[in-house]
C-alpha positions in Angstrom: -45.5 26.3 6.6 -43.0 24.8 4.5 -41.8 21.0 4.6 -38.1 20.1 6.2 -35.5 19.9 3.3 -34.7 16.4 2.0 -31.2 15.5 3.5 -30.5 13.3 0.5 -32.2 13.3 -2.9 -34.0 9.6 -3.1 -32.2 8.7 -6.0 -28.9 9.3 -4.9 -27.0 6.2 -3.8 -24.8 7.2 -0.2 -21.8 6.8 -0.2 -20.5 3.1 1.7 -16.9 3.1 3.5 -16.7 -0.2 2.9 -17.0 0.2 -1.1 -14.9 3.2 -0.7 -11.7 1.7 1.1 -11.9 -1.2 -1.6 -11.6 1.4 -3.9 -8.9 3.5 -2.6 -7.1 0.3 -2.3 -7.0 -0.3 -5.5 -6.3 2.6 -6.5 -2.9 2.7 -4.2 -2.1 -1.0 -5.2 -2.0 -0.5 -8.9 -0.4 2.5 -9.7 3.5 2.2 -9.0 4.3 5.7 -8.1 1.5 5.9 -5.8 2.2 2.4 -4.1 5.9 3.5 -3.5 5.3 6.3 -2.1 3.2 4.9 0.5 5.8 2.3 1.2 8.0 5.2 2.3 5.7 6.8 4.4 4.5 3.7 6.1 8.3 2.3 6.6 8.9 6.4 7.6 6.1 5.7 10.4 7.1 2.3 11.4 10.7 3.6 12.1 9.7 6.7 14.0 7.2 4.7 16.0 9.9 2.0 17.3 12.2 4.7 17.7 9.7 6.5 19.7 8.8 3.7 21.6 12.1 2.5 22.7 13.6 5.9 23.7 11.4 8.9 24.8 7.5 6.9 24.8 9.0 4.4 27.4 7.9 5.6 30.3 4.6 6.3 29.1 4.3 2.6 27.7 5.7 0.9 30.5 4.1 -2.5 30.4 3.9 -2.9 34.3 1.9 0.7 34.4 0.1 0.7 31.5 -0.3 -2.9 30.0 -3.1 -1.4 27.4 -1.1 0.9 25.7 1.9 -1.3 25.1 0.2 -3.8 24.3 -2.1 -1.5 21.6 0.9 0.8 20.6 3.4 -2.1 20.0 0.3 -3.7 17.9 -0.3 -0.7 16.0 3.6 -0.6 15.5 3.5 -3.7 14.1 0.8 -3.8 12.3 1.9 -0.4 10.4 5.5 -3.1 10.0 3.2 -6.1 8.3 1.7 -3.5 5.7 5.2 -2.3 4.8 6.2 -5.7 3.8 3.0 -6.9 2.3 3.4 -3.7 -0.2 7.2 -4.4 -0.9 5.9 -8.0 -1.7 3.5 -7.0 -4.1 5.8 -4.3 -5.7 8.6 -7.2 -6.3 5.9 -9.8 -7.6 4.4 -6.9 -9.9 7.8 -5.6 -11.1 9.0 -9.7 -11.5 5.8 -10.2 -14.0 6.8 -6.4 -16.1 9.7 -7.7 -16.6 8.5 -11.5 -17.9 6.1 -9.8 -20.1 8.7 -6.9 -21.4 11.1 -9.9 -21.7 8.8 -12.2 -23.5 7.7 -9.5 -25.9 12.0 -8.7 -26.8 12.5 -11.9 -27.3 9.5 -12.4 -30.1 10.5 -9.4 -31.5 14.0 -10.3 -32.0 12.8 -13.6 -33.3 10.2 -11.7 -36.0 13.2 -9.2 -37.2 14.6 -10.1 -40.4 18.0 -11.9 -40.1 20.6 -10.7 -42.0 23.2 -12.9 -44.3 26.4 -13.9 -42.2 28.0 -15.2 -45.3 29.6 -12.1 -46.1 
């Protein structure tokens, strides 16, 4: 008779969600391309989920019928609205501070260059 296989090998660390949404945060936060693209497809979301709400969803989320799912769909919609912001906040901060630093390094540059005689 042989022994049950070993689900995991001992010295193999598992895999925590907690460590790997920190991760995949910042991941999205600091690369540009990546962060821009998902501030398109969370404004594209937030759009098509007030849109949806306000014309064909209505009758499903009619507050009087259903208080639950208005209150959790308009939550969600804003929620998905907040994180659309918070990333075009932290793109303009991030984008204000390259441009201090590429201005700050012109400017000692220009300052280091040899000047040349005006008394011609």
């Amino acid at each position: 008779m042989t022994p049950p296989p070993n689900p995991s090998p001992p010295n193999e660390k598992k895999l925590r969600f907690v460590s790997f949404a920190m991760h995949a945060a910042r991941g999205l936060v600091r690369d540009q391309t990546t962060r821009r693209q998902t501030m398109f497809w969370v404004v594209l979301a937030a759009v098509l989920m007030l849109f949806g709400g306000a014309t064909f969803l209505t009758p499903w989320l009619d507050p009087k019928v259903r208080p639950g799912w208005f209150m959790l769909y308009w939550l969600a919609c804003a929620w998905i609205t907040v994180t659309a912001v918070l990333l075009a906040l932290l793109d303009l901060l991030l984008v204000r501070a390259q441009a201090r630093v590429e201005k700050r390094s012109l400017t000692q540059k220009v300052a280091a260059a040899p000047k040349a005689d005006d008394a011609d």
